[in-house]
Backbone atoms as SQL, in Angstrom:
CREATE TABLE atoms (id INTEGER PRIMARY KEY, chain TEXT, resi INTEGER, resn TEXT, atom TEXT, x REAL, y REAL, z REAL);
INSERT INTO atoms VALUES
  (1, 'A', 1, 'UNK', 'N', 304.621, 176.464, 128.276),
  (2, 'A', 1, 'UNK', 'CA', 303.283, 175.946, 128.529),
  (3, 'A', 1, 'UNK', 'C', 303.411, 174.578, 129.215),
  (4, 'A', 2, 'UNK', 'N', 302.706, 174.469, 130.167),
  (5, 'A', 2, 'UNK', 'CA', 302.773, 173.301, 131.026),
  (6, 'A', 2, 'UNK', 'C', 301.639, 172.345, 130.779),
  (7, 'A', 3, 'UNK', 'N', 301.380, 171.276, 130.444),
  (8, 'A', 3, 'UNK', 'CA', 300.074, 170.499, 130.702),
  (9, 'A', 3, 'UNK', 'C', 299.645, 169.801, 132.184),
  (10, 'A', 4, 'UNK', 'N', 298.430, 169.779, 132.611),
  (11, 'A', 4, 'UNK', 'CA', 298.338, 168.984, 133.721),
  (12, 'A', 4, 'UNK', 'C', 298.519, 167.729, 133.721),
  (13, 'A', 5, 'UNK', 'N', 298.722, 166.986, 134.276),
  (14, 'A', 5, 'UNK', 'CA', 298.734, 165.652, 134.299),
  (15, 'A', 5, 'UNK', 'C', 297.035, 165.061, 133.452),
  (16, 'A', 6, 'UNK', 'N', 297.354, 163.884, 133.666),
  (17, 'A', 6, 'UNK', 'CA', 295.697, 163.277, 133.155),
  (18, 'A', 6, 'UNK', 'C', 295.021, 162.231, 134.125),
  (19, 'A', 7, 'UNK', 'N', 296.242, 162.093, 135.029),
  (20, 'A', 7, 'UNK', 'CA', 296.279, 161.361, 136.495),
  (21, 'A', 7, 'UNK', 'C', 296.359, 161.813, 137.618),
  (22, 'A', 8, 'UNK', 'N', 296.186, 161.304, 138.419),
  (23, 'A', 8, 'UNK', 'CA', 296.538, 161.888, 140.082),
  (24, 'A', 8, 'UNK', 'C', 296.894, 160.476, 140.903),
  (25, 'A', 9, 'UNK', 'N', 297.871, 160.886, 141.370),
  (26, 'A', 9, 'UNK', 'CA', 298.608, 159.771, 142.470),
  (27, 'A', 9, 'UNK', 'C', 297.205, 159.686, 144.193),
  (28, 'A', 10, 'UNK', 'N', 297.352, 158.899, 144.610),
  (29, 'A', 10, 'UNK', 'CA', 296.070, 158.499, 145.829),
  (30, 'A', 10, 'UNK', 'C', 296.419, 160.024, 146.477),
  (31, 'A', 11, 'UNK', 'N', 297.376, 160.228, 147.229),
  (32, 'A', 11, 'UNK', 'CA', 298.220, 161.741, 147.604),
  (33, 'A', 11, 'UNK', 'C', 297.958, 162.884, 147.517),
  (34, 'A', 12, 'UNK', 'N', 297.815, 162.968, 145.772),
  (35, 'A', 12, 'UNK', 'CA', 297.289, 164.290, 145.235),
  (36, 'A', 12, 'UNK', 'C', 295.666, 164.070, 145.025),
  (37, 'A', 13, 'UNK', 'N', 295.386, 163.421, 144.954),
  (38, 'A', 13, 'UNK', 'CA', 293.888, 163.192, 145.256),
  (39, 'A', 13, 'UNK', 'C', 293.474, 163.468, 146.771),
  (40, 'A', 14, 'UNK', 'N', 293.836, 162.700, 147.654),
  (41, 'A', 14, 'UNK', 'CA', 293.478, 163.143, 148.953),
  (42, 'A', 14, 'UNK', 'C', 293.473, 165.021, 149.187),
  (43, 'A', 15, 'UNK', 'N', 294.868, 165.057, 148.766),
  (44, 'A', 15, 'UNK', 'CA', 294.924, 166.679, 149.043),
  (45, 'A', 15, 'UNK', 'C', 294.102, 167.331, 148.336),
  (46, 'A', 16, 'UNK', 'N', 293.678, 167.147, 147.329),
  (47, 'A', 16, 'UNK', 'CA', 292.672, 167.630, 146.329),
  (48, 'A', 16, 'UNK', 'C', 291.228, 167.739, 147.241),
  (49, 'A', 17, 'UNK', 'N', 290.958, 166.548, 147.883),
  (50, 'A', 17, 'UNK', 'CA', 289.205, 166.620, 148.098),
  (51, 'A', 17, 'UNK', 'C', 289.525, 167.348, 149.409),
  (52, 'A', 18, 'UNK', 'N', 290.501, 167.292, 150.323),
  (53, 'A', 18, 'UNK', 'CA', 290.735, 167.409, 151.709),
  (54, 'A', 18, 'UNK', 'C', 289.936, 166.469, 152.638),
  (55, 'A', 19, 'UNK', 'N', 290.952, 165.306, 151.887),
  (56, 'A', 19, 'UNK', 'CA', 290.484, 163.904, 152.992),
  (57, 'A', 19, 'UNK', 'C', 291.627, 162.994, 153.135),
  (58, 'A', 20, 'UNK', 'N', 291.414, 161.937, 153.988),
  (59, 'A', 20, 'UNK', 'CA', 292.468, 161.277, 154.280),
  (60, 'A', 20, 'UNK', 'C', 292.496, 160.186, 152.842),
  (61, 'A', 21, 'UNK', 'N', 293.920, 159.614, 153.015),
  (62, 'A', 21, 'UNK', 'CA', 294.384, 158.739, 152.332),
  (63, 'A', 21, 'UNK', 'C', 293.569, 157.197, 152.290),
  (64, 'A', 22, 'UNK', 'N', 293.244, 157.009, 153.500),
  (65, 'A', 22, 'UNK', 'CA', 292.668, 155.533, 153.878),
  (66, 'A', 22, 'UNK', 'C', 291.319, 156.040, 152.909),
  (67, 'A', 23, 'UNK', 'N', 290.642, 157.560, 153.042),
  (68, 'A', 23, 'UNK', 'CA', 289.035, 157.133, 152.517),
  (69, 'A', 23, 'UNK', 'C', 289.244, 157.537, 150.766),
  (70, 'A', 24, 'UNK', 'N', 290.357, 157.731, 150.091),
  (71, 'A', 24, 'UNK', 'CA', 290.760, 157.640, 148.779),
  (72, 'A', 24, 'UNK', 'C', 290.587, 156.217, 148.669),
  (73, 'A', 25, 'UNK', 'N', 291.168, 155.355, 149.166),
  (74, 'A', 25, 'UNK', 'CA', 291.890, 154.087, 148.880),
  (75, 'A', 25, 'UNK', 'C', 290.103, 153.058, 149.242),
  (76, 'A', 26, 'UNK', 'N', 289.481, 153.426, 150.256),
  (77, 'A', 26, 'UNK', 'CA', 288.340, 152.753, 150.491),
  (78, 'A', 26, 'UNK', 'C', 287.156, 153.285, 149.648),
  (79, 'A', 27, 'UNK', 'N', 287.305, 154.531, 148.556),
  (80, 'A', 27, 'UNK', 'CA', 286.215, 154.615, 147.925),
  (81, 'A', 27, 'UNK', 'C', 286.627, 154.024, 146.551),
  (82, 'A', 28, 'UNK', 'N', 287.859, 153.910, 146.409),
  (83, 'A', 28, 'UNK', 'CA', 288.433, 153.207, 144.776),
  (84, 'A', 28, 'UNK', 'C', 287.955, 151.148, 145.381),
  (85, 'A', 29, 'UNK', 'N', 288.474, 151.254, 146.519),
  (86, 'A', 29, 'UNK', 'CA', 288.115, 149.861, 146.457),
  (87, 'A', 29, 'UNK', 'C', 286.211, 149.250, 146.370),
  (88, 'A', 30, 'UNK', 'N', 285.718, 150.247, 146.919),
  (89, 'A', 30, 'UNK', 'CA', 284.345, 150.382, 146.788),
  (90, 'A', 30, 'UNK', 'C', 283.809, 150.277, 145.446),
  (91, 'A', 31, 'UNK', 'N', 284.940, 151.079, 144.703),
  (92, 'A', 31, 'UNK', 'CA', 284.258, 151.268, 143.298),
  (93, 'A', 31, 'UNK', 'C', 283.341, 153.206, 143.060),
  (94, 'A', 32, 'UNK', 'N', 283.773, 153.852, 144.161),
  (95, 'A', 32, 'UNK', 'CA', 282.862, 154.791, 144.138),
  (96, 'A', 32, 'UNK', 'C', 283.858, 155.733, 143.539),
  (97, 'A', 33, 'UNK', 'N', 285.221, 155.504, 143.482),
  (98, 'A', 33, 'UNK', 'CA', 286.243, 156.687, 142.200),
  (99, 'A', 33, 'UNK', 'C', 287.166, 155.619, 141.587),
  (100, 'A', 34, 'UNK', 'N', 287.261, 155.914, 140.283),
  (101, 'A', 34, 'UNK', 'CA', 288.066, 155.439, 139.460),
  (102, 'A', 34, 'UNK', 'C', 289.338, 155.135, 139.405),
  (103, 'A', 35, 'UNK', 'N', 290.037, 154.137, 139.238),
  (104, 'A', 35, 'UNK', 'CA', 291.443, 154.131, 139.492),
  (105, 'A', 35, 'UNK', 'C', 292.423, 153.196, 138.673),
  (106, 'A', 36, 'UNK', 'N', 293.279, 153.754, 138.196),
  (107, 'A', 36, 'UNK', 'CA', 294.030, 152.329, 137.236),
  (108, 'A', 36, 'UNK', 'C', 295.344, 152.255, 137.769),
  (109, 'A', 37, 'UNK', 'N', 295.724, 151.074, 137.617),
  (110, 'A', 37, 'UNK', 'CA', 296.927, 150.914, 138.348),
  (111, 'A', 37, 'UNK', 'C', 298.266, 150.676, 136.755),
  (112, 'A', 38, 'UNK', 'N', 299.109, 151.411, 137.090),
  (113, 'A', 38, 'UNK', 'CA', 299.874, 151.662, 136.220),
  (114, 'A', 38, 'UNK', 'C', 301.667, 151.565, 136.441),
  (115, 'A', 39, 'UNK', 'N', 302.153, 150.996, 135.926),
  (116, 'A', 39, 'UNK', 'CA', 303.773, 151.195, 135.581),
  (117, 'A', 39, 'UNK', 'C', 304.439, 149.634, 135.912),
  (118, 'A', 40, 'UNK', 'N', 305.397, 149.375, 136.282),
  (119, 'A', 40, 'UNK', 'CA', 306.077, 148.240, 136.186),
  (120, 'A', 40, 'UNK', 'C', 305.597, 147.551, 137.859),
  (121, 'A', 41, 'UNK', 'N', 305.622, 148.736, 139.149),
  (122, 'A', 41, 'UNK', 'CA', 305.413, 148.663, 140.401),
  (123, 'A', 41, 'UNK', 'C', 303.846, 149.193, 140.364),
  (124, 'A', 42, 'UNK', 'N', 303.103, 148.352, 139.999),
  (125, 'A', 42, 'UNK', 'CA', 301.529, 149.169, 139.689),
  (126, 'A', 42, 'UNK', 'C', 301.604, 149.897, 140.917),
  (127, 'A', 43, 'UNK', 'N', 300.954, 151.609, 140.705),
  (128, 'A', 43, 'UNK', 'CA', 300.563, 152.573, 141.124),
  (129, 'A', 43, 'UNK', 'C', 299.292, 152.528, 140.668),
  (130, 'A', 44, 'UNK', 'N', 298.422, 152.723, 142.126),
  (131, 'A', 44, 'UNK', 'CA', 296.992, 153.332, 141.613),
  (132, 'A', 44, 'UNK', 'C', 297.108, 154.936, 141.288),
  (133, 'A', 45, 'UNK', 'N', 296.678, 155.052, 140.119),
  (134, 'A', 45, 'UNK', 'CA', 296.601, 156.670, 139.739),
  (135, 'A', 45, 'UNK', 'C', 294.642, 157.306, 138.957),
  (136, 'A', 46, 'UNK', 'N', 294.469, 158.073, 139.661),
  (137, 'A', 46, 'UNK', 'CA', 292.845, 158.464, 139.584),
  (138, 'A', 46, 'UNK', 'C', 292.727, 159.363, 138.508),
  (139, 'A', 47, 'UNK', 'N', 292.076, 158.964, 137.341),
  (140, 'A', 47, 'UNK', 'CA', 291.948, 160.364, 136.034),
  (141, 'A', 47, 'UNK', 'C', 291.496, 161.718, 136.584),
  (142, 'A', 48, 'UNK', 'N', 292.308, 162.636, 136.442),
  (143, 'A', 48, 'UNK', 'CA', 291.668, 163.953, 136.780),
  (144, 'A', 48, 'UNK', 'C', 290.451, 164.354, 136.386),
  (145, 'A', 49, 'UNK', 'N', 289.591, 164.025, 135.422),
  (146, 'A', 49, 'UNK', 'CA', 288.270, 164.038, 135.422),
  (147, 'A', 49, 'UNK', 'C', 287.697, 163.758, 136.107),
  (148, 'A', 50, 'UNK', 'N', 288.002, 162.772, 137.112),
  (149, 'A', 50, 'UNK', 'CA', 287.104, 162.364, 138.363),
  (150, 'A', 50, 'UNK', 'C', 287.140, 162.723, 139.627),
  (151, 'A', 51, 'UNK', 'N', 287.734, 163.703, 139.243),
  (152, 'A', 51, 'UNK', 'CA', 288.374, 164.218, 140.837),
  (153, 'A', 51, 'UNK', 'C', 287.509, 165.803, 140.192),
  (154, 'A', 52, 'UNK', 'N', 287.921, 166.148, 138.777),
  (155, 'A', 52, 'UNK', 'CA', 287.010, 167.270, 138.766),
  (156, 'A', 52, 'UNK', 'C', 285.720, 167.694, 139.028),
  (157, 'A', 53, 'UNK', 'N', 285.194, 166.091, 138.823),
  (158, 'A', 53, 'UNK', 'CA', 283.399, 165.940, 138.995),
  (159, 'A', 53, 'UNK', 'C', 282.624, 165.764, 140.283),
  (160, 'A', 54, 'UNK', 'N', 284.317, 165.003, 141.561),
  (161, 'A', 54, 'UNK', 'CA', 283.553, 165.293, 142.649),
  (162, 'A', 54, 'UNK', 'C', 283.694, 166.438, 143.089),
  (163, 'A', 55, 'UNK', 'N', 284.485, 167.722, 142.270),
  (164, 'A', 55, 'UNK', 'CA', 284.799, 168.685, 143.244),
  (165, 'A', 55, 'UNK', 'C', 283.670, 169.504, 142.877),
  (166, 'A', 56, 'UNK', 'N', 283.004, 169.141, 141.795),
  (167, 'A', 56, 'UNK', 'CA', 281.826, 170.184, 141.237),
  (168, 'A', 56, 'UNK', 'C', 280.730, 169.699, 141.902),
  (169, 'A', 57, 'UNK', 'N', 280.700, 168.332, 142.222),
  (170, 'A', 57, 'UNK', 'CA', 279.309, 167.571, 142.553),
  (171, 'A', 57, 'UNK', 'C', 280.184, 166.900, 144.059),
  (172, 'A', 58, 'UNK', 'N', 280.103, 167.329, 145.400),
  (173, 'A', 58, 'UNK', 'CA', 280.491, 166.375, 146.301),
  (174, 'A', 58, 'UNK', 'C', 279.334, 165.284, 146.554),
  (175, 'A', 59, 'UNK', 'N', 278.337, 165.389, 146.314),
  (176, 'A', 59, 'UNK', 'CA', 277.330, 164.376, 146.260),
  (177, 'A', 59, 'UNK', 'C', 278.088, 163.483, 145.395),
  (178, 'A', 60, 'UNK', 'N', 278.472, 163.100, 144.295),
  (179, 'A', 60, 'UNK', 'CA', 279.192, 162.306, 144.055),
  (180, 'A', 60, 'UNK', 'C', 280.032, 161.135, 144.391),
  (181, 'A', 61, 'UNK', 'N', 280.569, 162.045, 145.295),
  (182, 'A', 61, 'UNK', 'CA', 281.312, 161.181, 146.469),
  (183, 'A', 61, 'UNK', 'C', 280.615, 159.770, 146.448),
  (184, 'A', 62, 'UNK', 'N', 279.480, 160.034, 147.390),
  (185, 'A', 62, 'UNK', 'CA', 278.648, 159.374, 147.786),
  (186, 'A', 62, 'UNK', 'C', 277.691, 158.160, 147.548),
  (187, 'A', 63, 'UNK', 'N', 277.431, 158.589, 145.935),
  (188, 'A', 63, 'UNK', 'CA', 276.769, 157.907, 145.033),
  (189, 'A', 63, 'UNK', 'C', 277.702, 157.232, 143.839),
  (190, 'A', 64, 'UNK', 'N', 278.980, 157.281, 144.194),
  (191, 'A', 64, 'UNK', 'CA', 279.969, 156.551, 142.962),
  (192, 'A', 64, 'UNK', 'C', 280.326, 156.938, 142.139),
  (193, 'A', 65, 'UNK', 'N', 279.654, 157.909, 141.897),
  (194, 'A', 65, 'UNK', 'CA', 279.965, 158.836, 140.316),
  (195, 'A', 65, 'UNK', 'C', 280.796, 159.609, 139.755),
  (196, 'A', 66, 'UNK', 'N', 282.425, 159.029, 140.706),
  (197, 'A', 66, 'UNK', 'CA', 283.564, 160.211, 140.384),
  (198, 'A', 66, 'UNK', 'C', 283.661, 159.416, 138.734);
């Protein structure tokens, strides 16, 4: 049994919505998806919940609400 992660790297997020890297990185800086930066070399990494909610709601996107 495998678990998913509980994160997503900017990367796997992009590939996830099918968008570029720059508009991952300009909607976390916006504040419009969630992002914590984590480990010794902070990595921004995005909770998979928020990536689930824009994929259900792409309006989301839009309005901040990953």
């Amino acid at each position: 049994m495998t678990e998913e992660p509980m994160t997503l790297s900017v990367p796997e997020v992009a590939k996830a919505l099918g968008v570029g890297l720059q508009s991952v990185y300009r909607a976390i800086q916006e504040k419009r998806l969630p992002a914590l930066r984590v480990g010794t070399k902070p990595k921004l990494r995005v909770p998979r919940v928020a990536v689930e909610r824009l994929m259900d709601d792409p309006g989301a996107w839009q309005r901040g609400e990953g």
